[in-house]
C-alpha positions in Angstrom: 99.1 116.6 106.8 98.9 113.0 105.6 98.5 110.8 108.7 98.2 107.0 109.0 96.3 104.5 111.4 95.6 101.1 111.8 91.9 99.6 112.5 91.4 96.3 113.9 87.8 95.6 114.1 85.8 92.5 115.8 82.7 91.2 115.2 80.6 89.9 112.7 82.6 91.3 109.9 83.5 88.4 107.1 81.5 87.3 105.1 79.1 90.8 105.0 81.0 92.6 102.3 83.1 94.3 105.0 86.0 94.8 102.8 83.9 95.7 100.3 82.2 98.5 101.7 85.2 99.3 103.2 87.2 100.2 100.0 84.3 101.8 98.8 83.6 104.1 101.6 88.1 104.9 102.2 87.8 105.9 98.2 84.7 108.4 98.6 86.5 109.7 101.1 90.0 110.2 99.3 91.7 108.1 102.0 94.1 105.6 100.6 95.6 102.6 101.9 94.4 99.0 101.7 91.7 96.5 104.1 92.0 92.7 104.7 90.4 89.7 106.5 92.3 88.1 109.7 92.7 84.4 110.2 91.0 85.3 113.7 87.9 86.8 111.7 88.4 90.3 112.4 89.5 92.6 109.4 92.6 95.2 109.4 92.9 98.6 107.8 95.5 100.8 107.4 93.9 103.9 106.4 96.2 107.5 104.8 94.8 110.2 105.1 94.1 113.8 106.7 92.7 113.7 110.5 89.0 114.7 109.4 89.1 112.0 106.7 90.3 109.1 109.2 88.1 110.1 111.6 85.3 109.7 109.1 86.2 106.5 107.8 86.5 105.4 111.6 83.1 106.9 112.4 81.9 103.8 109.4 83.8 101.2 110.4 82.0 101.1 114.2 79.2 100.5 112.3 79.9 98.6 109.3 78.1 97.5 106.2 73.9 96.3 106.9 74.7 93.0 107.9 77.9 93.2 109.9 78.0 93.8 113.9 80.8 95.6 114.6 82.1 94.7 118.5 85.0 96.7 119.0 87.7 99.0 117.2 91.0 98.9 118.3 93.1 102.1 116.5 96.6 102.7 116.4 98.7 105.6 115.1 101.4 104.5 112.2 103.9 105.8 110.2 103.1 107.8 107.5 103.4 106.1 103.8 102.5 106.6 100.7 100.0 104.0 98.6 98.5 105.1 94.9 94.3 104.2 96.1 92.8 101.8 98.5 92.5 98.4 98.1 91.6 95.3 99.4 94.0 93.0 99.9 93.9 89.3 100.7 
């Protein structure tokens, strides 16, 4: 069942290839949806996928690429939709 979330994450994350490594790790995983930066300096995803894969992709983004220092997580359940791959946008 294809289930969507939302990931806020805090830290040092811009400016470390966050959304880089991001879209990298969500499309070895098969999850799709997209990754962004924040005018606060915190970076959003909104990650599809199945439960096993979004808890993967969670289980990176608490720790991030090498040079990021990921603080906090903040998830949230969405609706479920439908995107073609993951991408970064913004």
């Amino acid at each position: 069942m294809n289930r969507c979330r939302q990931f806020i994450i805090s830290g040092r994350v811009q400016g470390v290839f966050f959304r880089a490594s991001t879209e990298a790790t969500a499309r070895r995983l098969g999850v799709t949806g997209w990754v962004r930066n924040l005018a606060d300096g915190s970076v959003e995803v909104l990650a599809c996928g199945d439960e096993a894969q979004l808890k993967e992709l969670e289980q990176w983004l608490r720790q991030g690429p090498t040079q990021a220092r990921v603080a906090q997580v903040v998830t949230q359940e969405m609706e479920p939709q439908q995107f073609e791959d993951f991408s970064i946008r913004g």
